[in-house]
C-alpha positions as CSV (number, residue, x, y, z in Angstrom):
1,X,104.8,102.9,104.1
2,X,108.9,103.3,103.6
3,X,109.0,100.6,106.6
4,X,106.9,97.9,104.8
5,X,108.0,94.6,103.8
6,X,107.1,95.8,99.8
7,X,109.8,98.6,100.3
8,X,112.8,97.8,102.8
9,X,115.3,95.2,102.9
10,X,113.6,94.3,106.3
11,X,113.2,90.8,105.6
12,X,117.4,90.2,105.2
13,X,117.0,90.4,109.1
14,X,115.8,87.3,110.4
15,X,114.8,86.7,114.0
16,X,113.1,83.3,115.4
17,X,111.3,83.9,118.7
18,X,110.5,80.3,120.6
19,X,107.4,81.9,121.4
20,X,105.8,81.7,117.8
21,X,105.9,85.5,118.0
22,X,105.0,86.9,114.5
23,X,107.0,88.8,112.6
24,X,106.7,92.2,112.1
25,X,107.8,93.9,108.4
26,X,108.3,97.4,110.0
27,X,111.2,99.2,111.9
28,X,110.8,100.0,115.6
29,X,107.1,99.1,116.8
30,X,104.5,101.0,118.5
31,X,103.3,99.0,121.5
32,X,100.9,101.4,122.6
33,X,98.6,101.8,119.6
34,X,95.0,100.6,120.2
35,X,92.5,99.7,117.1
36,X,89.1,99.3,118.8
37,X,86.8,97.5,116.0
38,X,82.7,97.9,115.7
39,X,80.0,97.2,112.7
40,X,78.9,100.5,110.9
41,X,75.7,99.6,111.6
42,X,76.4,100.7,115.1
43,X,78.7,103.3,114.7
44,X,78.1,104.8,111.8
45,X,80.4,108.0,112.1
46,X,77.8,110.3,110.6
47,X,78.9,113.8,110.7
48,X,82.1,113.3,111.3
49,X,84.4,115.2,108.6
50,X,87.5,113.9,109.7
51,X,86.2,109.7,109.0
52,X,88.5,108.0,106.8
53,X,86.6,105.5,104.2
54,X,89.2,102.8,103.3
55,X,88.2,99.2,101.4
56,X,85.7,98.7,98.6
57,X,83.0,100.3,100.6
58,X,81.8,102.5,103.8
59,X,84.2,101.0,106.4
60,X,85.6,104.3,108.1
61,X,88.0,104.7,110.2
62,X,88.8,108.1,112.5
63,X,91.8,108.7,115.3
64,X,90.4,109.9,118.8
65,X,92.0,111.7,121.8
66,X,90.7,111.7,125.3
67,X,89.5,115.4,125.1
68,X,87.6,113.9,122.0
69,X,86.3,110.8,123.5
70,X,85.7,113.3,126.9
71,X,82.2,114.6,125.0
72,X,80.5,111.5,123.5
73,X,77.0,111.2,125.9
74,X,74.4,108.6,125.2
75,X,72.9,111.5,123.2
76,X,75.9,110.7,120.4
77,X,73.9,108.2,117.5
78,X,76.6,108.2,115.2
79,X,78.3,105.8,117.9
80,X,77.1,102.7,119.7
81,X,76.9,102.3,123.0
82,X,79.6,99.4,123.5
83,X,81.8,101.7,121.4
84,X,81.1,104.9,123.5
85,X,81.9,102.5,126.6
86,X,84.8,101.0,125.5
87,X,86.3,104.4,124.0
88,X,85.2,106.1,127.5
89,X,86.8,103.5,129.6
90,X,89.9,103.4,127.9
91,X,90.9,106.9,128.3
92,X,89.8,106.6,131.9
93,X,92.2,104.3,132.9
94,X,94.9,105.4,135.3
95,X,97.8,104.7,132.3
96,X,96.8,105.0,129.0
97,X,97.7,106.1,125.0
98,X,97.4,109.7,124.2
99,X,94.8,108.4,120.8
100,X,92.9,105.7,119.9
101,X,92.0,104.6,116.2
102,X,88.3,103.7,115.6
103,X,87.0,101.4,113.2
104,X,83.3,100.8,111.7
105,X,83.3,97.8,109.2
106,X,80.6,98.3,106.9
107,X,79.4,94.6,106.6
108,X,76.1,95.2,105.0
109,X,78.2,96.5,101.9
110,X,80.3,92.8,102.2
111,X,83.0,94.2,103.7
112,X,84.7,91.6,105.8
113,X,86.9,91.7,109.1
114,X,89.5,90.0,107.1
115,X,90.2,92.2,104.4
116,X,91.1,95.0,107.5
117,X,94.8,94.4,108.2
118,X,95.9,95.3,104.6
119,X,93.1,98.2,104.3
120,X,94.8,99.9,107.8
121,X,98.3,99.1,106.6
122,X,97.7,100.5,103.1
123,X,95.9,103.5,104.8
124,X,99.5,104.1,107.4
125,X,97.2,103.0,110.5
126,X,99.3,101.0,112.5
127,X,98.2,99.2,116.2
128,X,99.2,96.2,118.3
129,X,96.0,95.9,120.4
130,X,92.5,95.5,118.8
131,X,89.8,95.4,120.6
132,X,86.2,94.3,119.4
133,X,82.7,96.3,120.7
134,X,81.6,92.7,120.4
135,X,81.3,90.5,123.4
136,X,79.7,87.4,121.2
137,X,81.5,84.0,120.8
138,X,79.4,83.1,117.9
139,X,77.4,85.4,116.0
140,X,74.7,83.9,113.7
141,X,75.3,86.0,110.3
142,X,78.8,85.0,110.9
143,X,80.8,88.4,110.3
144,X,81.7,89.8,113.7
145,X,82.3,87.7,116.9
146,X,85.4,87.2,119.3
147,X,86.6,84.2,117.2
148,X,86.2,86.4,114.1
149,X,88.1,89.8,114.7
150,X,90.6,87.0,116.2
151,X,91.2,85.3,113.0
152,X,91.8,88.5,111.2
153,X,93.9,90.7,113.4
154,X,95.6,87.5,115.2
155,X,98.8,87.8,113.2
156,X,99.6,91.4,114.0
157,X,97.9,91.9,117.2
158,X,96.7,90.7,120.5
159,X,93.0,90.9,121.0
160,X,91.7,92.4,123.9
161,X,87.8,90.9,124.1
162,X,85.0,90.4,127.1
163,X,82.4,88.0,127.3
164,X,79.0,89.8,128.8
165,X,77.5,86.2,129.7
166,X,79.0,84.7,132.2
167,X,80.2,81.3,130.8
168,X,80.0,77.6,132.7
169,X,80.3,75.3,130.6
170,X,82.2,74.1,127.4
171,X,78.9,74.8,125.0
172,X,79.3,78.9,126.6
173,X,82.8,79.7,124.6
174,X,82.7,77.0,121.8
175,X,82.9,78.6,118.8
176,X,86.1,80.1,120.6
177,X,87.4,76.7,122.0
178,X,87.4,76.2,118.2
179,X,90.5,78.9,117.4
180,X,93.6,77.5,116.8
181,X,96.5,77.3,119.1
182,X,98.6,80.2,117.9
183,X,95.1,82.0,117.9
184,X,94.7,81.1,121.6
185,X,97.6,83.1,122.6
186,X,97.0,86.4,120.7
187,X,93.3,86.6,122.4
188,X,93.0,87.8,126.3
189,X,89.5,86.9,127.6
190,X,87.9,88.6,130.4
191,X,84.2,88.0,131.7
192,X,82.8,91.1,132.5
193,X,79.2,91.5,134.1
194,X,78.9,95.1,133.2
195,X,79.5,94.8,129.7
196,X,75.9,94.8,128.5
197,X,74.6,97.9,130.7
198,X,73.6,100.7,128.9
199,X,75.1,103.1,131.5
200,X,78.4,104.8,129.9
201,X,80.0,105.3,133.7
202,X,79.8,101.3,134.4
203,X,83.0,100.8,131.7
204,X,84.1,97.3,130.4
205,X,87.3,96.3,131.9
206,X,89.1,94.6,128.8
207,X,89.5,98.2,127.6
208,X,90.7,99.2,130.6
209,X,93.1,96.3,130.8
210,X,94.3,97.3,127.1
211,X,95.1,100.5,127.9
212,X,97.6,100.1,130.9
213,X,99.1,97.8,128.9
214,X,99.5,99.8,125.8
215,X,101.2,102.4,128.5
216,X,104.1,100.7,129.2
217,X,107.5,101.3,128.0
218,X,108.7,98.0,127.1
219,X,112.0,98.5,126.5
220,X,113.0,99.3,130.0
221,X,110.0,97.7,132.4
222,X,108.4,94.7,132.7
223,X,104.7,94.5,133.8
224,X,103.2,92.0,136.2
225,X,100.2,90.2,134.5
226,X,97.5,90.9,137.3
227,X,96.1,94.5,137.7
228,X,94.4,96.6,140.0
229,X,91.6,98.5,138.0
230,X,89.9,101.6,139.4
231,X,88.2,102.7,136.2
232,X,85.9,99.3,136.2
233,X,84.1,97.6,138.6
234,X,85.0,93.9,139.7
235,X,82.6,91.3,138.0
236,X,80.0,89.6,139.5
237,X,80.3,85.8,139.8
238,X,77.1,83.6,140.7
239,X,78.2,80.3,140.9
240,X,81.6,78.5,142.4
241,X,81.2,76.8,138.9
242,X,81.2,79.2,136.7
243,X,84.7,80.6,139.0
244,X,85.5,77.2,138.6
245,X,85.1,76.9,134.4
246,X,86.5,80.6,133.9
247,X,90.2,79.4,136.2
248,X,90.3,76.6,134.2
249,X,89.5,77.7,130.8
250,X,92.5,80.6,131.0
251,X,89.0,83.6,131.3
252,X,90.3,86.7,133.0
253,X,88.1,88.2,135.4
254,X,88.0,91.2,138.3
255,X,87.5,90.7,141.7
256,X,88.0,92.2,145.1
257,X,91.2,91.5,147.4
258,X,92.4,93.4,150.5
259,X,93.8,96.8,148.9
260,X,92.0,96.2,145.5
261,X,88.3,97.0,144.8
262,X,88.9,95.3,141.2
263,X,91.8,93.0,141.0
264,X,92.7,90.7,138.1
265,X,93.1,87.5,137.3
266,X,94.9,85.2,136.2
267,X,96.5,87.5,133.4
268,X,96.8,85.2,130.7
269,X,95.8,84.6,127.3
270,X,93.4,82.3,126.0
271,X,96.2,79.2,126.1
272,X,97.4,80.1,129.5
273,X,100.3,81.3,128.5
274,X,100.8,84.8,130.8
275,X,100.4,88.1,128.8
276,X,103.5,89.5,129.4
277,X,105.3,86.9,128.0
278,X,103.6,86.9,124.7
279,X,104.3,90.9,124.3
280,X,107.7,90.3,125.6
281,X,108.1,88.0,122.3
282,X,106.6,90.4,119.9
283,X,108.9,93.2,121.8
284,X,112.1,91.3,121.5
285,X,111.2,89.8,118.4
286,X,110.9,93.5,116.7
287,X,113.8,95.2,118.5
288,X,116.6,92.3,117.9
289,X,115.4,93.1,113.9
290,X,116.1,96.6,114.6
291,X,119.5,96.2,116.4
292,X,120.8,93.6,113.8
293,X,119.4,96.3,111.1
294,X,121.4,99.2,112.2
295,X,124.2,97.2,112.4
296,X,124.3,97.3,108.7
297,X,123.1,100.4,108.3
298,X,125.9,102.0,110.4
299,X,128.8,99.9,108.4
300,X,127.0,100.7,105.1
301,X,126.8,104.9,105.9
302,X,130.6,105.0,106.5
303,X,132.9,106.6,103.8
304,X,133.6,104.6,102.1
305,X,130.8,102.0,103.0
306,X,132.3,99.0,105.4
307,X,131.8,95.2,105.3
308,X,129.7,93.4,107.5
309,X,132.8,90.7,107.1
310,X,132.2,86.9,107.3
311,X,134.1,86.4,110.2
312,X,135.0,86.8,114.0
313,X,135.4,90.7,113.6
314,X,131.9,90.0,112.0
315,X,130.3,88.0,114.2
316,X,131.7,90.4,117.4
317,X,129.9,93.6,115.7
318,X,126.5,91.9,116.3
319,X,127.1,90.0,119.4
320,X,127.7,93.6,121.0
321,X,124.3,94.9,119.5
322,X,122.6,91.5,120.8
323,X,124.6,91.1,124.3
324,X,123.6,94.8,125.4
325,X,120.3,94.4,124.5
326,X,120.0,91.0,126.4
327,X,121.5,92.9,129.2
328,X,118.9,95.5,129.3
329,X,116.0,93.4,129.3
330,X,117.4,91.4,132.7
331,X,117.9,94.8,133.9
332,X,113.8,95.5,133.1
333,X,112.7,92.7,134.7
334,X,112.0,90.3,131.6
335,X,114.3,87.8,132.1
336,X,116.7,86.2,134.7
337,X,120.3,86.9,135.5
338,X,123.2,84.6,135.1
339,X,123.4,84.0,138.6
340,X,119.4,83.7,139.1
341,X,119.5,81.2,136.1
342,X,122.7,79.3,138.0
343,X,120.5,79.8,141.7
344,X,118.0,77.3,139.8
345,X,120.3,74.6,138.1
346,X,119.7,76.0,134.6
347,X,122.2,76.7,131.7
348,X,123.3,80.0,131.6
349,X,121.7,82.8,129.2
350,X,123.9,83.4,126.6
351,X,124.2,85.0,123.3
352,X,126.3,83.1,120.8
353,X,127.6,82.8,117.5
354,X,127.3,80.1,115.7
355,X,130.6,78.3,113.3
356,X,130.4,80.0,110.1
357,X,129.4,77.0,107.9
358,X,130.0,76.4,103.9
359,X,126.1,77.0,103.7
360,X,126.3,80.1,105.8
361,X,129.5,81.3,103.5
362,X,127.2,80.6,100.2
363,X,123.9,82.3,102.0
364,X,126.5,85.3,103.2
365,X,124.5,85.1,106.3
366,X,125.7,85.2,110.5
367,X,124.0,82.6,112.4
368,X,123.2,83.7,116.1
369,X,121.6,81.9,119.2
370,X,120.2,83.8,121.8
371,X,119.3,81.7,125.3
372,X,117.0,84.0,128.1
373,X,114.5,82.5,130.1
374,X,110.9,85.1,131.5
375,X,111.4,85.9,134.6
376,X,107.7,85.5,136.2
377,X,105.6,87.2,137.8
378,X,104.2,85.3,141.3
379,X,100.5,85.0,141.0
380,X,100.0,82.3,144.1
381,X,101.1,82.6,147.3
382,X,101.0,80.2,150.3
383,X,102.5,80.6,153.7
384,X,102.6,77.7,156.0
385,X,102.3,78.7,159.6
386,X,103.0,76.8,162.3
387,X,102.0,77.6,166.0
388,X,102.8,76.1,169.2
């Protein structure tokens, strides 16, 4: 790929997101691709011509649309049922991508879950959301679980996963209590109580969570973290302790409210940390590289080619790029004003230069400091009434 780390100067661009964000080695980032992941042993993609084998074995990978996805029926082997469900659902929520890539891991021929990233990045297959067929916290033969797919794919995506058993107790999610905590905040968990029906109509909500959120424009919105589904149904909860252990074990799940058949909640990852913040860190994190990029790039096209210099004129260059982009993103809804930030006692945002240092001078390198702070999204509400 020309935008890879191997073959651009990509990695002269620096930016540190307070989020633990990762970093990503290519130019401006799709948000919306979606990498749903299953075993070939259930999917096997017979029959289909247009399969893609990548790896040392048979793991395959093909590219859907929704007219595609449209005529898979429970008579369609060469796909398993959680895949056909998933695929279905995704393309029948309200927002969603215009393709999906499909993955079958062929783990009877020792492929592993691991060795995916590179294979789809070698192959040009690029995707921000993954999300497993799997609904298993621990699986026995140890190759495909939640915990897994989330310590593979972790680094470059966020995992969209559902639990079919509704969980109540520490011993129900261990093996993904167990993840690490910059793992945590890459997975959203939802229990769903559909999940394991064989019926392709019933959906599984994570995909339909995924796929709003791989609809939205970034760049100029910002999304709340609960949803209103209409593709899925709401779960089923049995016990006030299992509602109980899912609140307070950051566990997504759908239920009813006034207005909303299927209504979700809390929207946050698997450390609590709401969902919209950590894709506003990856988004932010990728377009700041871009904007500092074309900096150079502009200066470097001109006839003849101009300096990025060392100095104030330098420094101004960039802070333009950064301020506007700043700018746009309290316009979106991301992050507070100056005066909502001043309303609550804090220190203004601001985007700064830092003193050009003798390190700095000897590095040739522009030191920035960028200040913003999420503007959230209000999940609880109380109103106090009083009558008299």
């Amino acid at each position: 790929m020309s935008s890879s780390a191997l073959n651009s100067h990509a990695d002269l661009f620096v930016v540190n997101v307070s989020l633990g964000a990762q970093p990503d080695s290519g130019f401006l980032r799709d948000f919306s691709s979606i990498l749903v992941v299953d075993k070939l042993a259930n999917s096997t993609l017979n029959g289909r011509s247009d399969a893609v084998g990548i790896g040392d074995h048979s793991t395959k990978y093909i590219t859907f649309s929704e007219t595609e996805v449209d005529t898979l029926t429970t008579a369609n082997t060469d796909f398993g049922v959680a895949a056909k469900r998933i695929l279905k659902t995704i393309f029948a929520a309200k927002q969603h991508p215009s393709t999906v890539t499909f993955l079958a891991v062929d783990f009877a021929g020792t492929d592993t879950l691991a060795e995916q990233p590179a294979n789809l990045l070698a192959a040009g297959k690029d995707y921000y959301w993954v999300v497993p067929t799997t609904t298993d916290e621990a699986d026995p033969n140890d190759q495909f679980d939640i915990p897994l797919v989330v310590s593979a794919f972790s680094t470059s995506a966020i995992i969209m996963a559902g639990l079919s058993t509704q969980p109540s107790v520490d011993a129900d999610i261990n093996d993904i209590v167990a993840l690490s905590t910059g793992q945590k905040e890459r997975l959203y968990l939802t229990y769903n109580s559909n999940t394991a029906s064989s019926d392709l109509s019933v959906g599984a909500d994570f995909a339909e969570i995924c796929a709003i959120y791989a609809s939205v424009d970034y760049d100029n919105f910002a999304p709340s973290g609960n949803l209103s589904l209409t593709a899925t149904s709401a779960t089923t909860i049995t016990s006030a302790t299992a509602k109980t252990f899912m609140r307070n074990n950051n566990i997504n799940f759908a239920g009813p409210i006034s207005g909303a058949a299927s209504y979700v909640d809390a929207g946050v990852m698997f450390n609590g940390r709401p969902i919209y913040q950590v894709i506003f860190g990856d988004v932010i994190e990728n377009r700041v590289q871009v904007d500092i990029m074309r900096v150079k790039a502009d200066l470097s096209a001109r006839v003849p080619p101009e300096k990025l210099p060392m100095n104030r004129t330098g420094q101004a260059l960039v802070l333009a790029r950064l301020d506007g982009r700043m700018q746009s993103y309290q316009r979106a809804g991301h992050t507070l004003t100056a005066e909502e930030a001043d309303a609550r006692g804090l220190v203004p945002p601001h985007v700064k230069a830092k003193t050009i240092t003798a390190d700095d001078i000897a590095a040739r390198q522009l030191v920035f400091n960028i200040l913003q702070y999420h503007l959230d999204d209000a999940r609880k509400i109380t109103v106090n009434v009083n009558v008299v």
